[in-house]
N, C-alpha and C positions, 0 to 999 in steps of 0.2 A: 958740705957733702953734695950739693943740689951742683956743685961746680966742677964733680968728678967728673974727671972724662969717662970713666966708665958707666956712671949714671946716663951722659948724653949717649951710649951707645946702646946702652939697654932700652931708654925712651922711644930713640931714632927704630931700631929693630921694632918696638910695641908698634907706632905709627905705622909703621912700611906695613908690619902684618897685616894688621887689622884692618888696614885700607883696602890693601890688595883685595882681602878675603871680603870685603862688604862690596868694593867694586866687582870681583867677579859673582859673587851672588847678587847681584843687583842684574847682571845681563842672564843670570840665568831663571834669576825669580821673577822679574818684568813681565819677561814675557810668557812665559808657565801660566804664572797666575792671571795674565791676560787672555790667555786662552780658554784656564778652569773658568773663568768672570762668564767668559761672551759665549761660550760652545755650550751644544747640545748634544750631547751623545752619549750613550750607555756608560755605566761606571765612574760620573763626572762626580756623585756625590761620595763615591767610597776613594776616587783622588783627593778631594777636597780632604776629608776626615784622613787619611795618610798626612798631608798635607800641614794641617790644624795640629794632629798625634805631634808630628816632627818640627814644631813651632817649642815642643815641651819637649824635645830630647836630653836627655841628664848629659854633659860635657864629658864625663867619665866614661859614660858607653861611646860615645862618638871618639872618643879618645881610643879605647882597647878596639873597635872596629878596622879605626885608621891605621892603628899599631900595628895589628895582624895581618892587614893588607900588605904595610909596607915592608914589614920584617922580613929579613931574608929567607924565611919559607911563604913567605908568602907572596898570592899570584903577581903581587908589583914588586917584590922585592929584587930585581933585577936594577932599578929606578934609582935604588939606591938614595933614599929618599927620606927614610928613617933618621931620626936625627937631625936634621936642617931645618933650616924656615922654613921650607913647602910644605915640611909634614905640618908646619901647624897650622899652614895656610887652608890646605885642606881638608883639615880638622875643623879650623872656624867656620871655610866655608857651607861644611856638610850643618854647622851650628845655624848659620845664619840663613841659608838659601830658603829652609822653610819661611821662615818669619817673613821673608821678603815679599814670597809667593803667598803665603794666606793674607798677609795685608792686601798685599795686594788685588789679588782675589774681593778681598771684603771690599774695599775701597771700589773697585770699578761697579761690583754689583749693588751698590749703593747707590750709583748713578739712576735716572730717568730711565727706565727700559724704553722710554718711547723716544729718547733722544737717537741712539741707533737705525733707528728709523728713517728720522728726520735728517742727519746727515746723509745715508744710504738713499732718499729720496733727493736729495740737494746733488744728487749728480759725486759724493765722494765714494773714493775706490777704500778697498778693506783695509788699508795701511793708514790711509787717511782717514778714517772714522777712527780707527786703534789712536792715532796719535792725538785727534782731538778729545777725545775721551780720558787720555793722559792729561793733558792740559786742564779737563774740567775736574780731573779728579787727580791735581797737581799737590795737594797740600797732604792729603793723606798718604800720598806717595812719597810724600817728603817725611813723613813721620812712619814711615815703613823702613825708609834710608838710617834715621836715624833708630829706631828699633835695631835694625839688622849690624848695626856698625855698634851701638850700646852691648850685643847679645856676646859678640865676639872681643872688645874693649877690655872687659872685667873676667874674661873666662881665665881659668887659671887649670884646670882637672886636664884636659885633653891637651891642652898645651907641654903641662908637663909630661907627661905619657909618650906624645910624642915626638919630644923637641928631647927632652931627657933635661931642660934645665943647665947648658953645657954653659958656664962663661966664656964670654967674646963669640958664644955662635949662636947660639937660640933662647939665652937667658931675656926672655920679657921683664917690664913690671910687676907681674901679677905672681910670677915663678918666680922673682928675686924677692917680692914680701913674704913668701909662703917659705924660703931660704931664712931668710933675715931672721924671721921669728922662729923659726926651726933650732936656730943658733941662741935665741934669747936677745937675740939684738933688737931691742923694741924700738928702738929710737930712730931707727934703721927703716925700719919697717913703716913706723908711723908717716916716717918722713917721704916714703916712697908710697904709699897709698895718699898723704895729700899733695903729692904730684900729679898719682895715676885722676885723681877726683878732680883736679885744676884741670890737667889735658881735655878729657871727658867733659866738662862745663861748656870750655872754651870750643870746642868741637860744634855740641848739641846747640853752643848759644847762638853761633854762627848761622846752624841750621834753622834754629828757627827764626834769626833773623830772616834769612832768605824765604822761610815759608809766613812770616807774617807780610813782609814785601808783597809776595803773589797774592795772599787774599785780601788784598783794598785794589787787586787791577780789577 
């Protein structure tokens, strides 16, 4: 079974998605939560707690929100957009972008508050203390990565909602085991969840290959 071609397209589609959606919440949670981390300004602790709240979003609400948006009454339903890989893309992303952003978040302000300083007196400009700040708070950034790529990976609720589940167009892993078993096909299902568990391993193991790397420099 594992040699279906349909198998390799279902997988191939899970990858693409769930990349995509962790790569674009990653540029959008970076720096959000690098902001919420270093800024002072009125209202930082009730973004923060937005922020933290939508780290626990239920996949099914972000699912029927996405839904309604993109349905053709609704304000994007012009996009046409319902249906496809985008809608799950930005489905996951709305899953994952929190996660990124309160890691990240927690991660920077775990840093030295006095280190800011000390860059900022060493003559660097505020993109340059931002980036060195990354650097020193590179590993927990790296297990935000994989947080936010884990949170979207395994989601099945909002994918179905609004991908619809279509063979050959939006059918993931996680919506073809929730298929499979739907049908009684257990063996179907077992064998497709210790794929989706193998991908996910091989993934997270890499990462943190890369992030035990960074902390012996």
């Amino acid at each position: 079974m594992i040699f279906d071609p349909e198998i390799f397209e279902i997988t191939s589609l899970s990858l693409q998605v769930s990349t995509l959606a962790t790569l674009i919440s990653l540029l959008i949670g970076l720096p959000f939560g690098t902001w919420l981390a270093l800024g002072k300004f009125r209202g930082r602790s009730f973004l923060l707690s937005i922020v933290n709240t939508g780290m626990a979003l239920p996949p099914v609400v972000v699912g029927l929100v996405v839904a309604m948006s993109l349905w053709r009454s609704g304000p994007f339903g012009d996009l046409r957009l319902i249906y496809t890989p985008w809608a799950i893309i930005i489905a996951q992303t709305v899953i994952s972008a929190p996660v990124v952003m309160g890691l990240t978040a927690a991660a920077l302000e775990a840093l030295d508050p006095r280190l800011q300083q000390q860059l900022l007196g060493l003559g660097a400009s505020r993109l340059q203390m931002v980036w060195h700040l990354w650097r020193e708070a590179r590993l927990p950034l790296l297990a935000a990565l994989m947080a936010g790529f884990g949170s979207v990976i395994s989601e099945v609720g909002a994918s179905m909602m609004v991908g619809g589940n279509i063979r050959g167009q939006t059918r993931v892993l996680t919506t073809a085991i929730v298929l499979e078993t739907s049908k009684g096909e257990f063996d179907k299902a077992l064998a497709l969840s210790a794929l989706l568990l193998v991908i996910t391993y091989l993934i997270n193991l890499a990462l943190t290959s890369i992030q035990q790397k960074g902390g012996r420099k």
